[in-house]
N, C-alpha and C positions, 0 to 999 in steps of 0.2 A: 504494500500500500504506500503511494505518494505522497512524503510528510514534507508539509508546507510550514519550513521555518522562519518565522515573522517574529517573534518577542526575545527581547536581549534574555530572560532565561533559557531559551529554546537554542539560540547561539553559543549560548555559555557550554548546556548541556550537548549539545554539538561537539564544540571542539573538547570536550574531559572525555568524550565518548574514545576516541582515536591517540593513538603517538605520533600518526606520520600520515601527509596530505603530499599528494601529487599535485599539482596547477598547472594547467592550461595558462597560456598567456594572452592570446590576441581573443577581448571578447571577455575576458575573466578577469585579469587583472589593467588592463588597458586595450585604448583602440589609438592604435597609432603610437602618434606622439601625445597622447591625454591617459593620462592616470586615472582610473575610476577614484572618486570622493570614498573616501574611508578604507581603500585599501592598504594604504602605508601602516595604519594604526592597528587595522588587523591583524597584518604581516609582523609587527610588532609585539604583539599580545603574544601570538604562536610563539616564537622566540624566546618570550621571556617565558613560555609555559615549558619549556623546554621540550616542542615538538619538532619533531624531523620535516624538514619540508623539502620539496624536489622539485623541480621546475621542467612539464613537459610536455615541448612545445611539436606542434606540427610546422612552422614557421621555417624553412628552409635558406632564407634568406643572407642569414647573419649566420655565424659562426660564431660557438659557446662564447667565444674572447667579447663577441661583440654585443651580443647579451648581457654580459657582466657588465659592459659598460652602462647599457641602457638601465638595468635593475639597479645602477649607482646614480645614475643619473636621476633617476625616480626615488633615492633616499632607501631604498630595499637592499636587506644585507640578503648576497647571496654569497655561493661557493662556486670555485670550475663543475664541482666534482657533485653540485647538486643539480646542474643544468642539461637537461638530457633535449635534444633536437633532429628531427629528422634527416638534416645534414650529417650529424654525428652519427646518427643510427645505421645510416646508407654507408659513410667511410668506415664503420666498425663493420659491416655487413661484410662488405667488399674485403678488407684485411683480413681480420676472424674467421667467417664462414666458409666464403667462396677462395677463399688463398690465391686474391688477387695475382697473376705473375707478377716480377719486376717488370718485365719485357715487352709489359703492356701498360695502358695508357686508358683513361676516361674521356668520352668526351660527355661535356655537359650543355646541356640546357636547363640555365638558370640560374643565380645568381652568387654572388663572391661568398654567399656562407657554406657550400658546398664545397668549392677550392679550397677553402680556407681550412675545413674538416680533412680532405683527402691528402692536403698536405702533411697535414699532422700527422696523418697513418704512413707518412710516405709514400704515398700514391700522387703518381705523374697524371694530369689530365689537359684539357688543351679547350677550346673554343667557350663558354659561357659567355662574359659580360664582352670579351674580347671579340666576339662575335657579334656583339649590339650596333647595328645602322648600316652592316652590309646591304645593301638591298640589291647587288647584280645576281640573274638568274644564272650563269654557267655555270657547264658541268661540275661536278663533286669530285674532287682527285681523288682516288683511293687512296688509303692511310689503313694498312694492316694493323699497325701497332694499336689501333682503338679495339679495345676489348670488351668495353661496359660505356655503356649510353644511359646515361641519368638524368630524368627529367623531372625539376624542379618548380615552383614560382617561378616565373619572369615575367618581368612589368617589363623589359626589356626584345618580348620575342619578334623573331621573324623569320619569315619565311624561307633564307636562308640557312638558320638555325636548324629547321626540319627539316628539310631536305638533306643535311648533311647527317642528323640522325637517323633518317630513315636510308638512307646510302650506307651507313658504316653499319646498319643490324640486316641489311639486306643482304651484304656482299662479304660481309665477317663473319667466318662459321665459328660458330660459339659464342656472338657478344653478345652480353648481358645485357637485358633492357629493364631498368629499375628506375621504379617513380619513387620518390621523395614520401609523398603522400597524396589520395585522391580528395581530398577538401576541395570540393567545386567551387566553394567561395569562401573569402573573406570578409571582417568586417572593417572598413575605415570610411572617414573622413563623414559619420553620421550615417554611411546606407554600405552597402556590399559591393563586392567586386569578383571576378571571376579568378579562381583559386589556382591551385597545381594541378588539381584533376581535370579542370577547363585545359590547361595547355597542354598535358598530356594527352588528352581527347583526341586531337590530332593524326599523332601517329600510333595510337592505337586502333582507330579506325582503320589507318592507312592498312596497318600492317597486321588486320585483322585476327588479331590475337592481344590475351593480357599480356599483363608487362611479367617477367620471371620472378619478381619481386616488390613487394608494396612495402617499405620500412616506416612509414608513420603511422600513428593510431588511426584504427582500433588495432592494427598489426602489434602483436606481443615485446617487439626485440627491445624496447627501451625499458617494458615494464622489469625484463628478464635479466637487463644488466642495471637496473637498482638493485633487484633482488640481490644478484652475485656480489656485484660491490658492497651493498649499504646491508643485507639480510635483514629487511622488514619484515615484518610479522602483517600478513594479507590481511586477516582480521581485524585489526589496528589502523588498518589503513583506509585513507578514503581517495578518491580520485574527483578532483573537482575539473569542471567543465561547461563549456556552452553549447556544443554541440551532439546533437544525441549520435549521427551516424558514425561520430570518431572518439570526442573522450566518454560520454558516458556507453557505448559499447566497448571502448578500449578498458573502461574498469570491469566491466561486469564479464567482456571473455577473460579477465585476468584474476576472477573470483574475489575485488575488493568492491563496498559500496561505496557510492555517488553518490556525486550533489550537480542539480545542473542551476548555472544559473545564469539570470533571464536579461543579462547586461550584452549578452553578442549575438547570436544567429536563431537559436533558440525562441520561442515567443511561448508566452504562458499558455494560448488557445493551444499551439501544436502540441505540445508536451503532455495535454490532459485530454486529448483530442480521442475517443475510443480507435480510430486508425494510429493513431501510435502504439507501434508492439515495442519501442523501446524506452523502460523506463525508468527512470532514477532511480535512490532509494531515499534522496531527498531533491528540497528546490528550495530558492530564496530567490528573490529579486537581485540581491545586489550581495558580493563578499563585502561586507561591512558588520563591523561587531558592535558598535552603538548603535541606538535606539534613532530611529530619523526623527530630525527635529524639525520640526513646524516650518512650512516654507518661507523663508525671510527673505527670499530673491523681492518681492515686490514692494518691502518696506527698507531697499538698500539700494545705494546709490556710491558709482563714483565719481568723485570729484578732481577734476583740471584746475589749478589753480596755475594763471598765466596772466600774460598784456601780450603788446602788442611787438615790445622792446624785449622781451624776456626778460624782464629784471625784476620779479619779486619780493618784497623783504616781508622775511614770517619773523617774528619773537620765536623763545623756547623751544630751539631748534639745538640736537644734539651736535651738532659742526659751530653752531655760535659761541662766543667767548663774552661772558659775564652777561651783561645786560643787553648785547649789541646786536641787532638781527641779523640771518643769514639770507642773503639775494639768491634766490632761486633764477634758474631760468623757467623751470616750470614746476609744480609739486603735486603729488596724488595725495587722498584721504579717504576714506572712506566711511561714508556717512550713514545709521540706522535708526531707522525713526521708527520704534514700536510703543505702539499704546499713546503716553502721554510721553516719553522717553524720550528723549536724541543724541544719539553718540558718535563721535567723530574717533575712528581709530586715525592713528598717524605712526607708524616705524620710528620716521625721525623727530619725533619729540620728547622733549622730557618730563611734558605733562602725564599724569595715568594713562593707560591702555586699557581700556578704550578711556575716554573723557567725554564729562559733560558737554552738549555745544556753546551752554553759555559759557563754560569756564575758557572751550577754546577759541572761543572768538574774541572773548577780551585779551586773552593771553598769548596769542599768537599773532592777532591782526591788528593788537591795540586803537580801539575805534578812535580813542581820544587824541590821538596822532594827526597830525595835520600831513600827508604827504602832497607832493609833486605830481601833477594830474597823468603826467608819464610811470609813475608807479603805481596808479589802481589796480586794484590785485581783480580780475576775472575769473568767474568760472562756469568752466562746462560742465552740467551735471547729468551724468550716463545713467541711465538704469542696469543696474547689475546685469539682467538679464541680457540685456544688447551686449553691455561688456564681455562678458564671457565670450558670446556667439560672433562678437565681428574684431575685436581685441585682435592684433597682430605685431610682434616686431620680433627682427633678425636680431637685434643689436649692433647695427652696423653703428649707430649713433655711441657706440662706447669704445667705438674704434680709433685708436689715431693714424697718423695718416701712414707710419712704419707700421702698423698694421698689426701691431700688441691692443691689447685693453688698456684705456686707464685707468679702472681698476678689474680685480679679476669679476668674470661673471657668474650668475649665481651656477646650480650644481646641478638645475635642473632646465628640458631641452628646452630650446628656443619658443614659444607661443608664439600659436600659428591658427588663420582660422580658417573656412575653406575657401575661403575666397581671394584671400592675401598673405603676404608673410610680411609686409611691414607698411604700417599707417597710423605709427604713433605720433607723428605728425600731425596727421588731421585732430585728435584729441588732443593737442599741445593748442591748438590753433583757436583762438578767440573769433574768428569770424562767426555770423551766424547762420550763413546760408551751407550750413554741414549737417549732415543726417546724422553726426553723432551726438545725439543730446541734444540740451538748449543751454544757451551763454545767458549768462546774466549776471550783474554786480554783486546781489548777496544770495545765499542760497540758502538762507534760515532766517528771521527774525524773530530777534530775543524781544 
């Protein structure tokens, strides 16, 4: 039976249930470059519960190294040696199993996390990303030396690429043809895109046969080398996921219970749907371990504080010196007005966090100050909502021109929305004929 876990007891009793959780990544704990709300702290709790966690992705893309980076980038402690991917599973496949020769060579379709795997096993391969924007049709040279044809993700493919796969499994006796994983789609940028299983589609049509090998879930081989390495206890263990046809079958052929849940591909009608034969052993909405709180998106607000000169001066600012304000060229805050309430967080003050708005409006903007009609302070006030969804910058603006930082940046990837990667400009900008927000001299009166 399908247990719908919704109350921070029900979470609690969840994770004391287990020692050790598998995770899915894209969909589960992020989409893209956006971290799901509440994952950090959950990943957090586990840790300190002192549970085993493993990270295992169908995501062919990256290479474990490269993973670690993003799981840091996202403030998430992981291990090499907890990161299992179906790059990695394909190069273990190939080394371990099939006793790759030396004398032969991969070719792939798909991208640098599979090179990056089959190096590390020692395995020579040749054409992937290096093969990105050929487009001339002639003939395919032979090349005996390709003994295994791997088809991956690629946001990169082309028609060239397949043609050259489908030449070296036609005319090489013995080459192997192994897909990464059949994940018909992903999820990013808010909707779905067409997976490994879409690109592999291709030449398995062509060459009217399966591939000899499928290495990502629901396929066994990653679950099989946690087991050897880390020896989990299957009972103890759960398999979290968003997808039913790959992790929550990848648990249940692997005899550990599930959780699916309802942040990637997944939808709550499918999953309860009586044509669904495949089914959890649980669901949640979202990996998060606190209680959701009250929607405050509509009573929040961010605020641009600029002119026209860029030259601000705020009071009780942590860069100022005794009484003397610091000139901005432009400064965020952000404002919440619940109930009778209104609070101004600000980073760089060294009034409370959060603070009164009367205290910070006397204290920061001193009314009784007479300034220079070139220093009225402006501002654009965003609705959160908008913020979040059209919000974008590279950080090119923290670049000098030697092309260092001037100072470092923060730890986490660049914000990006779908539409842009940078227009932090247009929120710096006091004009008022801008879609983001409305400008105006005060944005509260006491």
């Amino acid at each position: 039976m399908l247990e719908y876990i919704q109350t921070k007891e029900e979470r609690e009793a969840f994770i004391d249930k287990y020692d050790n959780f598998l995770f899915d990544c894209d969909g589960v704990l992020w989409e893209g470059t956006n971290m799901f709300t509440g994952v950090p702290e959950a990943m957090n709790l586990l840790r300190e519960k002192g549970k085993r966690v493993f990270f295992v992705t169908n995501n062919s893309t990256k290479s474990r190294s490269s993973f670690l980076k993003k799981f840091e980038g996202f403030g998430i402690k992981a291990e090499l040696s907890e990161v299992f991917s179906s790059a990695f599973a394909t190069a273990a496949y190939l080394k371990h199993v099939l006793n790759f020769p030396e004398d032969k060579k991969v070719y792939i379709v798909g991208m640098d996390g599979i090179k990056h795997e089959l190096e590390a096993e020692g395995i020579r391969s040749c054409g992937g990303e290096e093969d990105s924007g050929i487009t001339d049709n002639d003939p395919v040279p032979d090349d005996k030396e390709v003994g295994a044809v791997v088809i991956g993700l690629d946001t990169k493919v082309n028609y060239k690429k397949y043609s050259k796969a489908f030449a070296y499994l036609t005319r090489n006796p013995g080459c192997y043809f192994i897909v990464t994983n059949e994940d018909t789609t992903f999820p990013q940028h808010g909707d779905f895109y067409p997976g490994a299983g879409a690109i592999a589609a291709p030449i398995i049509a062509a060459l009217g046969r399966r591939p000899d090998a499928v290495l990502g879930k629901p396929a066994q081989n990653m679950l099989e080398a946690i087991r050897a390495e880390s020896h989990i206890d299957l009972k103890k263990t759960c398999m979290i996921g968003d997808r039913l046809d790959t992790d929550i079958e990848f648990g249940i052929n692997g005899g550990v219970d599930t959780l699916c849940v309802l942040t990637g591909i997944t939808t709550k009608e499918v999953l309860l749907s009586p044509e669904n034969k495949v089914k959890s052993t649980y669901y949640i909405d979202a990996f998060e371990i606190e209680e959701k709180q009250p929607d405050m998106l509509h009573s929040t607000n961010v605020i641009y504080i600029s002119n026209d000169i860029k030259m601000v001066p705020l009071w009780k600012q942590k860069a100022g010196v005794d009484e003397q304000p610091v000139v901005w060229d432009y400064h965020v805050i952000l404002f919440v007005q619940k109930d009778k309430e209104a609070l101004v967080y600000d980073y760089d003050s060294v009034l409370s966090f959060p603070c009164t708005v009367e205290e910070y409006i006397n204290e920061t903007f001193k009314p009784a100050y007479k300034l220079r009609s070139e220093f009225d302070r402006y501002f654009r006030v965003v609705p959160a909502e908008t913020y979040l969804s059209l919000f974008s910058s590279d950080r090119s603006h923290m670049i000098k021109s030697d092309g260092s930082y001037h100072a470092p940046p923060p730890n986490y990837p660049a914000i990006q929305s779908c539409d842009e990667v940078m227009n932090l400009d247009q929120f710096i900008s006091m004009r008022k004929n801008n879609k983001y927000g409305i400008v105006c001299k005060q944005f509260y009166k006491i």
